[in-house]
C-alpha positions in Angstrom: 99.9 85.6 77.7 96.9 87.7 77.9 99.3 90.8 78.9 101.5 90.2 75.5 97.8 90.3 73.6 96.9 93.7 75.2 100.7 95.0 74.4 100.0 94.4 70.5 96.2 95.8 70.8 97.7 99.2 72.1 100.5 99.1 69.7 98.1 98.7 67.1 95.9 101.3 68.0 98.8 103.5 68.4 100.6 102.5 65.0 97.1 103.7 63.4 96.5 107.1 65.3 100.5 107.6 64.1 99.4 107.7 60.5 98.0 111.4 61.4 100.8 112.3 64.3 99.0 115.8 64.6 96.1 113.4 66.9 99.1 112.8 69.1 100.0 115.7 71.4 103.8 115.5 71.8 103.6 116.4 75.4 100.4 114.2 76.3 101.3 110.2 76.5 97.3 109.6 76.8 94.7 109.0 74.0 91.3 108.8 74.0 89.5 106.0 72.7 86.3 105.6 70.5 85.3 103.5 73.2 83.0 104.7 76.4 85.8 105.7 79.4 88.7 103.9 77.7 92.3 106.1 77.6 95.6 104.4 76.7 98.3 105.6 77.7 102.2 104.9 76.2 105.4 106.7 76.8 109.2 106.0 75.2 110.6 108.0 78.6 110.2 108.3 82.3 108.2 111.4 83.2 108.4 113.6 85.9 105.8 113.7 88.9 102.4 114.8 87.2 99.3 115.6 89.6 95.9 114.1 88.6 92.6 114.0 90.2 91.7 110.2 89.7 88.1 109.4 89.7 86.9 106.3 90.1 88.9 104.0 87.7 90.6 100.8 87.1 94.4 101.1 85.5 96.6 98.5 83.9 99.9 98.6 83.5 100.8 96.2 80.0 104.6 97.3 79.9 106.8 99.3 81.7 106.2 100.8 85.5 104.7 103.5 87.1 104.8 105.3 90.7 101.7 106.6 92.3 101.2 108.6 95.4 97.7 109.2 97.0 98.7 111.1 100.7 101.0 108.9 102.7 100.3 105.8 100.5 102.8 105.1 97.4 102.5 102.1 95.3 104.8 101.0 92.3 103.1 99.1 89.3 104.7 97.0 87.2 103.6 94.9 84.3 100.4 92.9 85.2 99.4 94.9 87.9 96.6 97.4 88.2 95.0 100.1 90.5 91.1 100.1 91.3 90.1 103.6 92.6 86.7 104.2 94.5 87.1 107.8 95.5 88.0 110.8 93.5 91.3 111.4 95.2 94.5 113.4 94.1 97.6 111.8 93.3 100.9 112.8 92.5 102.4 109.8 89.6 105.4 109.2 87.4 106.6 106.8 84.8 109.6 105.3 86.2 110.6 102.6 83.6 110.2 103.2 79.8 111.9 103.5 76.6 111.8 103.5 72.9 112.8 99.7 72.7 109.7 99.1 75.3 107.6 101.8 75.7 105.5 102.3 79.1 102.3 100.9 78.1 99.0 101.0 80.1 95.1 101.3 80.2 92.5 103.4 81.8 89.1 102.4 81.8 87.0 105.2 83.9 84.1 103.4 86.0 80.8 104.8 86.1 78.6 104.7 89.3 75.4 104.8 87.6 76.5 101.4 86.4 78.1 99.9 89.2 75.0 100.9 91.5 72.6 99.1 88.9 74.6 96.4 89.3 75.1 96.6 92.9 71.1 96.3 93.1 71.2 92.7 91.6 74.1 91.3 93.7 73.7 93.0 96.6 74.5 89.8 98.5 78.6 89.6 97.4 80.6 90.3 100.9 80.7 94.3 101.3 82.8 94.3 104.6 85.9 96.6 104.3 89.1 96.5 106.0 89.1 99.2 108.4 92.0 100.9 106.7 91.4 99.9 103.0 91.8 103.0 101.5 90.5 104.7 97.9 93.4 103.4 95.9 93.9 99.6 95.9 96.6 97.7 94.4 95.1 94.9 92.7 95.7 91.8 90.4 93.1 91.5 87.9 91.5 88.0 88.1 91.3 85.8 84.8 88.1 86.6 84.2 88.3 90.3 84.6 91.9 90.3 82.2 89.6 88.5 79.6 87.4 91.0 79.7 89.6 94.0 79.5 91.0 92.3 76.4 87.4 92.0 74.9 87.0 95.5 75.3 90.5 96.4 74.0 89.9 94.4 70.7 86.9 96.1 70.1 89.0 98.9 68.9 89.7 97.0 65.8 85.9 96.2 64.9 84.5 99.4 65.0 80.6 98.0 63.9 80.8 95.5 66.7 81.9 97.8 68.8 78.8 99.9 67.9 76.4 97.2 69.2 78.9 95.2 71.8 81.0 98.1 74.0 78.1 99.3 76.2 77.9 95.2 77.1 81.2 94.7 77.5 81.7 97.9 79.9 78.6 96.6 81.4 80.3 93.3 82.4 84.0 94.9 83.2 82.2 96.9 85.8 80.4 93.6 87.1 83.5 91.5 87.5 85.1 94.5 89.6 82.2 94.8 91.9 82.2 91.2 92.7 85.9 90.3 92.5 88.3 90.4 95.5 89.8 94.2 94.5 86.2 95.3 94.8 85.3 95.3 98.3 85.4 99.3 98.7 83.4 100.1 96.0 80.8 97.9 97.3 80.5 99.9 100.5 80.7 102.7 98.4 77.6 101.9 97.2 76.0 101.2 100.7 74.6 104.6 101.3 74.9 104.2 105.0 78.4 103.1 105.0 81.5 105.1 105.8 83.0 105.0 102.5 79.7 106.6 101.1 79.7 109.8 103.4 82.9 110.1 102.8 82.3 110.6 98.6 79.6 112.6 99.4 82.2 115.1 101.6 84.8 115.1 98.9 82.2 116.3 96.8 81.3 119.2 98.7 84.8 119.9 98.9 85.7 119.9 95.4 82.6 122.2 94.7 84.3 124.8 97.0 87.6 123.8 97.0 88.8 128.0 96.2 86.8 128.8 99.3 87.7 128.4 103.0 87.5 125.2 104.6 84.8 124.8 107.0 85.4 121.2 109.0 82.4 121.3 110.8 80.0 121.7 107.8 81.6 118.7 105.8 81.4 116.5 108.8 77.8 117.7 109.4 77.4 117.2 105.6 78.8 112.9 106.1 76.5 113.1 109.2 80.1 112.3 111.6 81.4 113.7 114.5 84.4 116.1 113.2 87.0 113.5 114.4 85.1 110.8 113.3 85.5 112.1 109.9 88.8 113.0 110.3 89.7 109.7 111.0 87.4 108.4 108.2 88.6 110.5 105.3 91.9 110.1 106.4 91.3 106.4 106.1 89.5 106.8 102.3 91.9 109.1 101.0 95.6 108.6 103.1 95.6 112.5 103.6 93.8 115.0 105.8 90.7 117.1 104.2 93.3 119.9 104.5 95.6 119.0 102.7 93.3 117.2 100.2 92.2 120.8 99.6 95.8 121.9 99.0 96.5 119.3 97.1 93.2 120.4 94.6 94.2 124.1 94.7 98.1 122.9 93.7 96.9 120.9 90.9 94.7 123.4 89.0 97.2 126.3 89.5 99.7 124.4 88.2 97.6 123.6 85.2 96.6 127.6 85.1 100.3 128.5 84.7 101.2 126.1 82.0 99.0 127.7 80.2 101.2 130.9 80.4 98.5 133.0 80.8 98.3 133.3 84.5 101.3 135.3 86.6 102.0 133.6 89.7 100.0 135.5 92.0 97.1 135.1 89.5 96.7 131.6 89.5 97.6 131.7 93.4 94.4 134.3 93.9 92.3 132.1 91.4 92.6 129.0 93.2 92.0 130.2 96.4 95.0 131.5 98.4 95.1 134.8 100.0 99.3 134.6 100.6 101.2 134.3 96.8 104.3 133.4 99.0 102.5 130.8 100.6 101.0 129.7 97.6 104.4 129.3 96.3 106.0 127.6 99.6 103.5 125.2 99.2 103.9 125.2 95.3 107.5 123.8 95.6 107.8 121.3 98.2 104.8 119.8 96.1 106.2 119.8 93.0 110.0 120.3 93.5 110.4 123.3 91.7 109.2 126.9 91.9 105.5 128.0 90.2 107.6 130.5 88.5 109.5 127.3 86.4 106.3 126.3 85.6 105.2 129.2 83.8 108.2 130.2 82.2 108.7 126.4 80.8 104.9 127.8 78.9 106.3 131.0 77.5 
């Protein structure tokens, strides 16, 4: 019941931002929401594989299904199921079921660390042990009391002066009923600063920062204060990919989103994101993507 209420909020919201269709970017299915960290997303068509960084999130699918690959770990949603993220981790996704007659429908609310480690400091007694391969992505179904919440937080949209007064307490309490529910076990050692999972953030940040520049193993595992093969197996176990190709996978991602710009050449936006080799650059380019950098660009032109 609760997913058929969240299908007519979005579809209100949408039916209202449709009144001025220039808001709606014809090649975008996401839009922004007056409220703090909340994207919905709707599309009348399957997509094509899209990389994304996700940062640490929750998504709900309302209608329609979606693939999702983080490394060597692919998960299908369907209707009613969700994905809580810990880790900033790249992915490659795709709509896979959608149409006009019943659009793809989902949420995104983003999750903010500052809230969940304020949190985390009053009920620091809920269970924090991890499975040892639990990894950054999680396939979850939302508990009732987390699904009322989301739907709280989605009605908002249509009482803009509560919202005002009643979104930061609502977010507040979405990010509360994640920490302490059973889908929130790794971002609960997240927050334990001497836990794996911790290190580990702190390393993928470092690596983001420099993702253009070479990549020094030894100084990210000095950095997560690990052995280099105790990181190895660590990351690998956060993120279901190697800090290698993690790397790769960032450089991909933003060159690909250089040359859809179509102002980048090929060996531009290989040079700007750190390769030294354009035909490696564009090796790699196509057995990620499926299709040449140069299709890219030209589909910008």
């Amino acid at each position: 019941m609760k997913l058929e209420a969240l299908a007519d909020s979005i579809g209100r919201h949408f039916s209202k931002i449709e009144h001025n269709i220039n808001t709606i970017p014809a090649d975008d299915p996401a839009t922004m929401t007056p409220l703090d960290g909340l994207t919905l997303v709707r599309s009348t068509h399957p997509t094509g594989f899209e990389a994304t960084l996700y940062e640490p999130l929750v998504c709900l699918i309302v209608q329609g299904s979606k693939v999702t690959t983080a490394g060597d770990q692919t998960v299908t949603l369907s209707a009613g199921k969700s994905v809580v993220v810990s880790h900033d981790i790249p992915v490659l996704s795709r709509i896979e079921r959608a149409s006009p007659a019943a659009p793809y429908l989902a949420l995104v609310i983003r999750l903010d660390l500052g809230t969940l480690r304020s949190l985390y400091a009053e009920v620091g007694d809920v269970e924090t042990v991890v499975e040892e391969e639990e990894a950054a992505l999680k396939m979850a179904d939302l508990d009732a009391p987390t699904m009322a919440v989301v739907l709280r937080y989605l009605d908002l949209l249509d009482h803009p002066k509560d919202a005002r007064v009643l979104s930061p307490l609502v977010r507040r309490e979405l990010h509360y009923r994640l920490l302490v529910s059973s889908s929130g076990g790794m971002l609960r050692s997240l927050l334990r600063r001497d836990s794996y999972a911790s290190r580990i953030s702190d390393a993928i940040g470092s690596l983001r920062e420099g993702f253009r520049g070479p990549l020094d193993i030894g100084a990210l595992a000095r950095h997560a204060g690990m052995s280099p093969s105790s990181f190895h197996k660590h990351f690998r176990s956060v993120t279901r990919t190697t800090p290698l190709q993690y790397q790769k996978d960032l450089r991909l991602a933003e060159a690909r989103a250089l040359l859809r710009t179509g102002r980048h050449s090929v060996s531009t936006a290989a040079f700007e994101v750190g390769y030294e080799s354009p035909s490696q650059f564009s090796r790699e380019y196509s057995r990620k993507f499926g299709l040449p950098p140069q299709s890219d660009r030209r589909a910008a032109l």
